[in-house]
C-alpha positions as a printed Julia matrix, in Angstrom:
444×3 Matrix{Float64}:
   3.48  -55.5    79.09
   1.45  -52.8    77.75
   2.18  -54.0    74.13
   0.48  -57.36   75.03
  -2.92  -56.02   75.88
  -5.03  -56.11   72.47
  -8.44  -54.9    71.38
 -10.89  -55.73   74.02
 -12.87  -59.31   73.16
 -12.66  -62.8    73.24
  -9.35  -63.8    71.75
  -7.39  -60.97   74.03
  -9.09  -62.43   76.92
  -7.76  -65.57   76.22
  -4.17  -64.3    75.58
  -4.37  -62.43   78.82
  -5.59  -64.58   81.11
  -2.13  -67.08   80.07
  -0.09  -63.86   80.95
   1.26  -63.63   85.03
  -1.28  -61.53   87.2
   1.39  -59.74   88.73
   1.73  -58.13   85.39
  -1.75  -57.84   84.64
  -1.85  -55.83   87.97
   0.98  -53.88   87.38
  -0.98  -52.24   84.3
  -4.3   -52.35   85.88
  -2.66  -50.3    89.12
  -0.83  -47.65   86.53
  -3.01  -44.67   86.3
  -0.42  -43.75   83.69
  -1.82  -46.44   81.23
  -5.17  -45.85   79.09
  -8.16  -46.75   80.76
  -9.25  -49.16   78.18
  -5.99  -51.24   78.43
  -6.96  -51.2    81.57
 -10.14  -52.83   82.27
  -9.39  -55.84   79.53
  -6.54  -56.46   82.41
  -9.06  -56.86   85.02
 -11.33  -58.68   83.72
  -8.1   -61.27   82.72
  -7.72  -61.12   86.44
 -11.26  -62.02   88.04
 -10.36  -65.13   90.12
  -6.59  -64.87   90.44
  -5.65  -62.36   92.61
  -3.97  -63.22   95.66
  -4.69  -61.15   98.56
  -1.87  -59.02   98.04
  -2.86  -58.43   94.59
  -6.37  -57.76   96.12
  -4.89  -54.96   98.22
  -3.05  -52.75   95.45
  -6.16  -53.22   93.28
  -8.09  -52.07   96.08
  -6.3   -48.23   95.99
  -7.37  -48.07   92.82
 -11.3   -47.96   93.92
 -10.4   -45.68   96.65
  -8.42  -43.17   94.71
 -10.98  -40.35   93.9
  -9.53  -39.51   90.22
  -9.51  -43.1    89.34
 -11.62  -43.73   85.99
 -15.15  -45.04   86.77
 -14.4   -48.18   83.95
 -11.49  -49.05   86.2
 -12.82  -48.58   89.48
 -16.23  -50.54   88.68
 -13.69  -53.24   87.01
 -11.3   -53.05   89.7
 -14.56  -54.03   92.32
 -15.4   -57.2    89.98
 -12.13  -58.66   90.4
 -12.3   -57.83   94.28
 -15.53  -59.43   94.61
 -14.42  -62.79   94.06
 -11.2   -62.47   95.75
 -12.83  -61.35   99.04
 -15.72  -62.91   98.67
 -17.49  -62.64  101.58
 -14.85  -61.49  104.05
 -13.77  -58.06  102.79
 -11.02  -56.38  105.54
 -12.86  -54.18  107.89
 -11.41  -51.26  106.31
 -12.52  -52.0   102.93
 -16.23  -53.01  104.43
 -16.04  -49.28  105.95
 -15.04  -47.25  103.35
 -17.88  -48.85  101.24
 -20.41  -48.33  103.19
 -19.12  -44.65  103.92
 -19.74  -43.79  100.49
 -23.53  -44.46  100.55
 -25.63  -40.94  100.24
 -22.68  -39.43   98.73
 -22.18  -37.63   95.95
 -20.06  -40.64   93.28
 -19.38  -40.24   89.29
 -22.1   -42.13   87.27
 -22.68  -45.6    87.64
 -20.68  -45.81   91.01
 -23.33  -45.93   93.21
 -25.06  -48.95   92.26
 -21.26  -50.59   91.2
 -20.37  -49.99   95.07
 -23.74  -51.33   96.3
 -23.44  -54.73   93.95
 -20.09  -55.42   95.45
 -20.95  -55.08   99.0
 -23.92  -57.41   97.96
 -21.46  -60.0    97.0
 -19.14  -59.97   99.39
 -22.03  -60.46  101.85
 -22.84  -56.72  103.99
 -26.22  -57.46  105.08
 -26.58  -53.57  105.58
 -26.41  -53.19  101.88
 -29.92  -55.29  101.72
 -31.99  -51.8   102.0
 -30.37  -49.91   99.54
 -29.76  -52.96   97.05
 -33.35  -53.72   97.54
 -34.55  -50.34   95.91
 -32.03  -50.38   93.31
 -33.77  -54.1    92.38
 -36.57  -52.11   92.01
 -35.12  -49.52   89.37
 -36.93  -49.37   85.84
 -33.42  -49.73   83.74
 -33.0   -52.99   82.82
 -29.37  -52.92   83.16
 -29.48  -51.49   86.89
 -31.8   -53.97   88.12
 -30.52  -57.37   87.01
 -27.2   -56.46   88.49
 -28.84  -55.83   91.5
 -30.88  -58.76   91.61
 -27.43  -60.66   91.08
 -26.18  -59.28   93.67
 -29.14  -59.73   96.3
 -28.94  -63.43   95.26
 -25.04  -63.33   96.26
 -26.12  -61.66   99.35
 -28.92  -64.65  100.39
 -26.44  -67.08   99.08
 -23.64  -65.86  101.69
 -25.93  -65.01  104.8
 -29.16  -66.74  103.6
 -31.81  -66.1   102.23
 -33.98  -66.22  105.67
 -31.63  -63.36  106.89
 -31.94  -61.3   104.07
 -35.96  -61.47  103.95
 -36.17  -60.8   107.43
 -33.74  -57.63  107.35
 -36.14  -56.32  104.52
 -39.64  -56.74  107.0
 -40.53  -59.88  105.65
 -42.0   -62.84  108.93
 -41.15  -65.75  106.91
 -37.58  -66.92  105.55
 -37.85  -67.01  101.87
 -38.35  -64.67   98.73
 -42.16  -65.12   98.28
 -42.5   -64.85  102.18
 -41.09  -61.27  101.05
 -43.32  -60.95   97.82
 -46.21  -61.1   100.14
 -44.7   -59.66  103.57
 -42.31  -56.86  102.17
 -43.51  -53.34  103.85
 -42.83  -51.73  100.66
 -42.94  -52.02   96.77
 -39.32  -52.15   96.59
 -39.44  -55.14   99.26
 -42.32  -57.25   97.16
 -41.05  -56.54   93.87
 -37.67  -58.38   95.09
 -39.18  -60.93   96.81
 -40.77  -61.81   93.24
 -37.71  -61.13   91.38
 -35.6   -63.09   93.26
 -38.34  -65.63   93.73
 -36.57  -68.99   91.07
 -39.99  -70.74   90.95
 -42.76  -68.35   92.29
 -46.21  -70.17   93.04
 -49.06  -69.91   90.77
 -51.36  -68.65   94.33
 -48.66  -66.2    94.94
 -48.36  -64.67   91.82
 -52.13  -64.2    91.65
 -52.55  -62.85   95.2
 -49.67  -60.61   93.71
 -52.07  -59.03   91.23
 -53.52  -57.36   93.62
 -50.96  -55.46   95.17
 -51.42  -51.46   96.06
 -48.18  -50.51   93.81
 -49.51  -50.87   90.09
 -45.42  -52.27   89.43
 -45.5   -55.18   91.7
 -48.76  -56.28   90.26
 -47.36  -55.57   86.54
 -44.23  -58.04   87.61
 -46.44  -60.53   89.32
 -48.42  -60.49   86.12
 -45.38  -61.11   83.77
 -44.39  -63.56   86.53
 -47.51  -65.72   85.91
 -47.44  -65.92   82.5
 -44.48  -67.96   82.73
 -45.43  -70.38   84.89
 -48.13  -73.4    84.41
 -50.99  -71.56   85.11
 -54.01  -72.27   82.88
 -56.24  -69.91   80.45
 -59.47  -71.29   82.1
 -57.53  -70.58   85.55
 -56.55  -66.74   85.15
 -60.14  -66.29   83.25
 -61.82  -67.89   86.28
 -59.6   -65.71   88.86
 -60.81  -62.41   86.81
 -64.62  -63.9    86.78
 -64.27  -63.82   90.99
 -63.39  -59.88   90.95
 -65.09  -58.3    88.13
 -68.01  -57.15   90.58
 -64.74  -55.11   91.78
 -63.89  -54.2    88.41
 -67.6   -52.85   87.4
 -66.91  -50.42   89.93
 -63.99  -49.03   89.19
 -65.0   -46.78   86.29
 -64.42  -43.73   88.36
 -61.05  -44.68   89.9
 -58.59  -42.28   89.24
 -54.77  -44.38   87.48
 -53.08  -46.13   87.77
 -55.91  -48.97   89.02
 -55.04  -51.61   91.98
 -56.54  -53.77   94.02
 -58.87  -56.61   93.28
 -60.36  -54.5    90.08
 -56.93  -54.13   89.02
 -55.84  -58.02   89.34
 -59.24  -58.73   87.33
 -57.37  -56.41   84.72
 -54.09  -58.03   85.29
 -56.08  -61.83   85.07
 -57.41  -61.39   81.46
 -54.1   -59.43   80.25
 -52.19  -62.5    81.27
 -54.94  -64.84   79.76
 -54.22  -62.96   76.38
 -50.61  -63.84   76.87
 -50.97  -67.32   77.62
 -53.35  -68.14   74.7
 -53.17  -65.49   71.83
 -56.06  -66.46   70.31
 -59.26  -65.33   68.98
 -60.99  -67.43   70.75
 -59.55  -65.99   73.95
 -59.88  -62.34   73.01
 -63.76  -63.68   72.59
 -63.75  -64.5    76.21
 -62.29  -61.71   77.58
 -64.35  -59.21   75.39
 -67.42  -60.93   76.96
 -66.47  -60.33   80.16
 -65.43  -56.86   79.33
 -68.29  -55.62   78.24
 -70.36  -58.11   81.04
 -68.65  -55.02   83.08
 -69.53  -51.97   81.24
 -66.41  -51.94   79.99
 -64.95  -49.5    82.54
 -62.11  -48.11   80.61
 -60.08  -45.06   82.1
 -61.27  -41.99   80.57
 -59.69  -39.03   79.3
 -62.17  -36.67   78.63
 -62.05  -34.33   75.71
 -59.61  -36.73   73.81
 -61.15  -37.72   70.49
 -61.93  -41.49   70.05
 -59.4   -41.88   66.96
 -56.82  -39.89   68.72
 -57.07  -41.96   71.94
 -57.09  -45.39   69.75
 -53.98  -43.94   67.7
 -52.16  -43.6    70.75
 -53.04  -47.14   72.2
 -52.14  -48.47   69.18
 -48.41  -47.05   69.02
 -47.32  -46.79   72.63
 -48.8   -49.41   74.57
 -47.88  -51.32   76.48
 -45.69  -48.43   77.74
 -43.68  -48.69   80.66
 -44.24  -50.78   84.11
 -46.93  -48.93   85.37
 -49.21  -48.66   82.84
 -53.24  -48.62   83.9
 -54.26  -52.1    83.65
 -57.6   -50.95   82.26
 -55.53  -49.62   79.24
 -53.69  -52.73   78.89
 -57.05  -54.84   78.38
 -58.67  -51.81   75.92
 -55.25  -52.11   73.51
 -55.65  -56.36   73.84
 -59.03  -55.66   72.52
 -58.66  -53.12   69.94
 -56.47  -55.17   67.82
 -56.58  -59.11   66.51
 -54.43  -61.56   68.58
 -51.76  -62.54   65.97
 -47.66  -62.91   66.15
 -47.17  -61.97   62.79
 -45.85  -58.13   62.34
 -47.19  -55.94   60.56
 -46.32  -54.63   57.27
 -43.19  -51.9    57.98
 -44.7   -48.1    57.13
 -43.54  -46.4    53.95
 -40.64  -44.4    54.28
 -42.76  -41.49   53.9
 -46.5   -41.89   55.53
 -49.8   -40.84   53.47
 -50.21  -38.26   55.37
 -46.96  -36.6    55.08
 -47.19  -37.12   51.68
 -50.28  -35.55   51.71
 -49.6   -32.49   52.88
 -46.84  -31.52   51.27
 -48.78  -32.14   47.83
 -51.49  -29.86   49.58
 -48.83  -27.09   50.61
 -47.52  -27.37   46.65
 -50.28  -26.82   45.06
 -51.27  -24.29   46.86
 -48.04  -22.89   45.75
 -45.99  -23.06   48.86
 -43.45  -24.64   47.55
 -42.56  -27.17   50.28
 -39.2   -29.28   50.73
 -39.59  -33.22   50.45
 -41.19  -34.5    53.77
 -38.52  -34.71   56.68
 -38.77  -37.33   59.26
 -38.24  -36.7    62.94
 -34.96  -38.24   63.24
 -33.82  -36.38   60.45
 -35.33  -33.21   61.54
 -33.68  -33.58   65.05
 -30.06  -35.11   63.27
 -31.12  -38.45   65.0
 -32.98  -40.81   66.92
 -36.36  -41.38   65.25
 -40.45  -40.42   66.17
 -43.98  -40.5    64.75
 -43.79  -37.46   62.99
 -42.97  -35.86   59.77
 -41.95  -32.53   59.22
 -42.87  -30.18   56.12
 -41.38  -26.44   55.79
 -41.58  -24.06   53.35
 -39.42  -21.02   53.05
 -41.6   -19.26   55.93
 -43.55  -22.08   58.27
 -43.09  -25.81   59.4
 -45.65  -27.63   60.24
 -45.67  -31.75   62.12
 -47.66  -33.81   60.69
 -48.3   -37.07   62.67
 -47.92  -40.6    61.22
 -50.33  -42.13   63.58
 -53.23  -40.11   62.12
 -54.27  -37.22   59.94
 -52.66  -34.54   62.7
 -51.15  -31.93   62.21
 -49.12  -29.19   64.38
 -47.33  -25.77   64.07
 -45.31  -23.62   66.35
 -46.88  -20.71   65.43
 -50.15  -19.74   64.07
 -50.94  -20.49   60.68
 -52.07  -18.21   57.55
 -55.65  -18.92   56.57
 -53.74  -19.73   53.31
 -51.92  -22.45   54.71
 -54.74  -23.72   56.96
 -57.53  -24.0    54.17
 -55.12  -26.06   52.34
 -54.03  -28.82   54.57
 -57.59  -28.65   56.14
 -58.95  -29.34   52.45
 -56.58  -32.09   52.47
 -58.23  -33.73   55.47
 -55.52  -33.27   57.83
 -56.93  -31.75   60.85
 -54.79  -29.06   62.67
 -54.74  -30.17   66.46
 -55.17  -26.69   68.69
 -52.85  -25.94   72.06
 -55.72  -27.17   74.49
 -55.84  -30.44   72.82
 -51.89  -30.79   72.45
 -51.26  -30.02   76.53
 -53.71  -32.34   77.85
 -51.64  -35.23   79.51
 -53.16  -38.77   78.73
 -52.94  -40.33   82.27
 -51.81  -43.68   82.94
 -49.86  -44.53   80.28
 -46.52  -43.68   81.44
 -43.52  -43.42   78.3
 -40.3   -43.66   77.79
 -39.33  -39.98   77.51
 -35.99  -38.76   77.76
 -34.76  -40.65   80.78
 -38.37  -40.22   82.17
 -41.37  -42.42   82.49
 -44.27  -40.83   83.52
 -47.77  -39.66   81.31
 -47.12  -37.17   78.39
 -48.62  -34.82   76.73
 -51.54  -35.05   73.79
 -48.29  -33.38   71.35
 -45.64  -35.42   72.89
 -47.62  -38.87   72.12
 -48.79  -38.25   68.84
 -45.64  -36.27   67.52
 -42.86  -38.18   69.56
 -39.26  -38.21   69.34
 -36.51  -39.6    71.07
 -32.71  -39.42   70.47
């Protein structure tokens, strides 16, 4: 039988899916096979397995050396054979294993299946994993969640998350926490225009972001959204102070004219919304003793960031550059400034190697930085801007001539101040970085 399972895709599918799933199981159950000949042989047996099938397959979630591929496979093929009515054992064990210690990627596998097969104790938990940032984590989640209000309704499920009212934007509005609103507009098919908009306001900056992306794709106007911001910038002249990331009625103002831009990406409405911008003072978040170009540099290359992003940031990038869908011309291979400085760095007689980008410099992934080294020194030197950074201090040889070049040497003050409320991508992390890691970023 083993001979007869092929390189995983679509044609071995086919192939084993005509093959008997008493042998598929018998090589899915064999710990003694690969892993990878495994899984194509459950995934040939989602919506075949008898019960007693169902049962064999099921010692290989419990078994505690079992590879994670297999046992998250395994739990596919047993959530449509039990569907809702797992055996009381099964329903035990599973929920057992929540707050424990699992291998990676078992903990949310063993929360989506008890979703599906209908625990209403799993809401809670499957709730906050809706709510995860990765992409991958939450639509499985949400899948599951909609299995769960499929099998025990949906009225059940919003009221065992705090919501009065039977239905997902009862929850988007009712939910006692972020987690609980964020699902209720996530699992929401057709949210309301009103909801969405009363959603803008919420006190968790991510709920308002997804009621926001939420709105634009529903029928909602240009003069509408610009009409809802015109109602709350009183709210928003006041916020100039308030510390990120913004919410609240200043905050849906924000959200109103980011969603405006979206909706009509137009000149015409970036007109409009710079009106009322400025009508406000245009209360931008500040980060004092960031320099204006540095501050736009960063704007420019990392918004819009992750999910909770300022809002206030959001409608300063929309501003700062012309509403088009075109994209820009690609960046030379090596940047100006890059180029620049190593021409500096030669003929001051330094005799630098050829420009290194930061993917090369770090064997992969890529950044916004070049690198230049000479037999003694590196130094970074930013492509967003004429930036540049060392290690170490420089000699006043090296300094005069990249400074005569017009690069500007950024000191340590500058480089560890963190530029709040624009949360990145970094490393597995999304919060604020640094001055350095923003202008001379890199990720594998």
């Amino acid at each position: 039988m083993i001979s007869a399972v092929p390189e995983p895709g679509a044609a071995s599918q086919t192939k084993l899916r005509s093959l008997p799933a008493d042998a598929l199981v018998a090589v899915l159950c064999d710990p003694k096979r690969p892993w990878w000949r495994r899984v194509p042989c459950a995934q040939a047996l989602v919506g075949r397995a008898t019960d007693a099938h169902a049962r064999a397959i099921w010692t290989r979630v419990i078994d505690a050396e079992e590879v994670t591929e297999v046992a998250r496979a395994c739990l596919t093929v047993l959530e449509e054979a039990w569907k809702t009515t797992p055996p009381d054992e099964a329903l035990t064990w599973l929920r057992a294993q929540e707050g424990r210690a699992l291998k990676y990627g078992m903990h949310e596998s063993l929360l989506n299946a008890r979703g599906r097969m209908g625990d209403l104790s799993a809401a809670g938990p499957l709730c906050e994993l809706v709510f995860c940032p990765w992409a991958h984590r939450h639509q499985a989640a949400r899948d599951a969640m909609r299995a769960l209000g499929e099998a025990r309704g949906t009225g059940a499920v919003t009221r065992h998350l705090g919501a009065r009212t039977g239905s997902w934007a009862g929850l988007s509005k009712e939910g006692p926490t972020a987690a609980a609103r964020f699902t209720g507009l996530a699992l929401d098919r057709a949210p309301s225009v009103a909801g969405c908009l009363g959603a803008l306001a919420d006190p968790h900056v991510a709920v308002a972001h997804a009621a926001h992306e939420r709105l634009v794709a529903t029928t909602v106007s240009t003069a509408d959204l610009l009409g809802f911001a015109d109602a709350r910038l009183e709210a928003l002249a006041r916020c100039r102070d308030a510390p990120p990331s913004l919410t609240g009625d200043a905050a849906a103002a924000c959200w109103a004219l980011v969603a405006a831009a979206r909706k009509a990406p137009c000149e015409a409405t970036r007109l409009q919304i710079e009106t009322r911008w400025r009508q406000v003072g245009q209360p931008r978040l500040e980060h004092p003793g960031v320099p204006e170009d540095i501050r736009r540099a960063i704007l420019r290359e990392h918004l819009p960031a992750q999910r909770e992003t300022d809002p206030r940031l959001l409608v300063e990038g929309l501003l700062s550059t012309a509403p088009t869908d075109a994209r820009p011309s690609p960046e030379p291979a090596c940047p100006e400034q890059a180029r620049s400085a190593h021409a500096a760095l030669d003929a001051a007689g330094f005799a630098p190697a050829a420009p290194v980008s930061a993917g090369a410099a770090n064997q992969q992934g890529a950044g916004t930085y070049h690198v230049v080294a000479t037999a003694d020194l590196s130094v970074k030197v930013s492509d967003l801007g004429p930036w540049v950074m060392a290690e170490s201090r420089l000699p006043a040889a090296v300094h005069r001539a990249l400074t005569e070049a017009d690069l500007e040497i950024l000191d340590d003050e500058l480089l560890t101040r963190t530029f709040e409320g624009l949360p990145v991508y970094f490393f597995g992390d999304r919060e604020p970085l640094s001055i350095e890691d923003l202008l001379f970023y890199w990720q594998d």
